[in-house]
N, C-alpha and C positions, 0 to 999 in steps of 0.2 A: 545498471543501464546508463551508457554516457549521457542518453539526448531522450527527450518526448519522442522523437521520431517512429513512423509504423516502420517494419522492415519487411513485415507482407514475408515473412518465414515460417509461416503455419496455414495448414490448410484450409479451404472458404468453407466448410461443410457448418458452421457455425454461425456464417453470416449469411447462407443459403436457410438455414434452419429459422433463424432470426427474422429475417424477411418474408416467413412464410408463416411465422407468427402472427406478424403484421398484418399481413393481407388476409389472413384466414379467416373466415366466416362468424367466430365465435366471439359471442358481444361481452367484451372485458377484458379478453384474455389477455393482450398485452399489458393494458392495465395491471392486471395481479401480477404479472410477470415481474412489471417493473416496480411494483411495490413490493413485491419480495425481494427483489436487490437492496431496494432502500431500508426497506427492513433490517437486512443485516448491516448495510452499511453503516446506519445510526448505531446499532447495537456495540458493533466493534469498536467504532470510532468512541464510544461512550467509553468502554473497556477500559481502551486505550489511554484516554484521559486519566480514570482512575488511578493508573499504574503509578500516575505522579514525577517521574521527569519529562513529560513531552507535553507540549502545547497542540492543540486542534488549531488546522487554520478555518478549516469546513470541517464538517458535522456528517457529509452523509445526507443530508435531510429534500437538497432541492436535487442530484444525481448521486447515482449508488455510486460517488468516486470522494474518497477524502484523504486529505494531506492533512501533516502534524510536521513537527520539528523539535527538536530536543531544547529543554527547558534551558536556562539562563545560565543556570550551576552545575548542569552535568558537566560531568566530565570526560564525555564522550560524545560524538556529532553522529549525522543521521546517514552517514560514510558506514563511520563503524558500527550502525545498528542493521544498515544492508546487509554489510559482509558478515556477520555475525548471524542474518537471518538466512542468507547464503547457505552456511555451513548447516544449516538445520531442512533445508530444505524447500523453503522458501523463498520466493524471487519478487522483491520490495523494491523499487528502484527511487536512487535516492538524487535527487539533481537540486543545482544550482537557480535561479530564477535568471532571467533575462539580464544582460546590459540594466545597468542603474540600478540594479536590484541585488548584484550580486552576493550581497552578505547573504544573504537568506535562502538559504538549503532546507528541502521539505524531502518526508517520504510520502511516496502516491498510492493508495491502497485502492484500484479498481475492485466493483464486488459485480459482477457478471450473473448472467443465467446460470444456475449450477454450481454458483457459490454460495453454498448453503450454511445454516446457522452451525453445523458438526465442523465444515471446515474452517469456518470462523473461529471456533472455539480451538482447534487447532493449530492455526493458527498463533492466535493468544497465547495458550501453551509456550509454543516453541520461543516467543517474547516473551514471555515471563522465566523461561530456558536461559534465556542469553542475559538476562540483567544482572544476574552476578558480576559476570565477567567484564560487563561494560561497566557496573558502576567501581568494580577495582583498579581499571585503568586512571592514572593520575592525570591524563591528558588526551585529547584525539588520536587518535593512530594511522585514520587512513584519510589521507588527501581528497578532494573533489574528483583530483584525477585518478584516484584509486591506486594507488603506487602499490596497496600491501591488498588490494582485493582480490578476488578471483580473477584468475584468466582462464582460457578456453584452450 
């Protein structure tokens, strides 16, 4: 994914569902809802940590959304763990930070309604899948601009 940007290319039946969560009669319910995202998202994000070359920037803990970045000594950046998660089936997107910030490339792990702790682990899986291949690489391979990543 180049940018943060929405591109409003999937349909509202989710954000229709979502809003009606909200406004629905039942005292909690969004609450649990949204403790279940964060739920996982802590879980994963904790995982994640474990694996041992990626750094947490956030946890998960105050919105089900966390960003990591590849540790100090990998030898592969958060490009080639997209593209890598790409090929398995998975869609991580990995971007650059702002103007003044640019050194610092994260991947953004949203964990939504309906991303549950099986897909989570799943997930994991498919990352502990590709770490081979990333940690044989002697150097980064794919650009910010994604020069060797998927195209459409």
């Amino acid at each position: 994914m180049a940018t943060f940007a929405l591109n409003f290319s999937r349909p509202g039946a989710q954000v229709v569902a979502q809003y009606y969560t909200f406004i629905a009669p039942w005292p909690g319910r969004l609450r649990s809802v949204q403790q279940a995202s964060r739920d996982v998202a802590t879980s994963l994000a904790a995982a994640i940590a474990d694996l041992g070359p990626f750094r947490l920037l956030t946890r998960g803990d105050e919105l089900p959304v966390f960003a990591f970045t590849t540790g100090e000594k990998a030898s592969f950046n958060v490009f080639d763990v997209s593209r890598r998660l790409k090929e398995r089936g998975c869609l991580v997107p990995a971007n650059t930070f702002p103007e003044n910030r640019e050194d610092l490339a994260v991947l953004r792990v949203v964990c939504r309604n309906g991303f549950t702790l099986d897909l989570a682990s799943m997930f994991l899986n498919a990352l502990r899948a590709a770490m081979p291949e990333l940690e044989r690489q002697t150097s980064p391979t794919t650009s910010p601009g994604g020069a060797t990543a998927f195209h459409h």
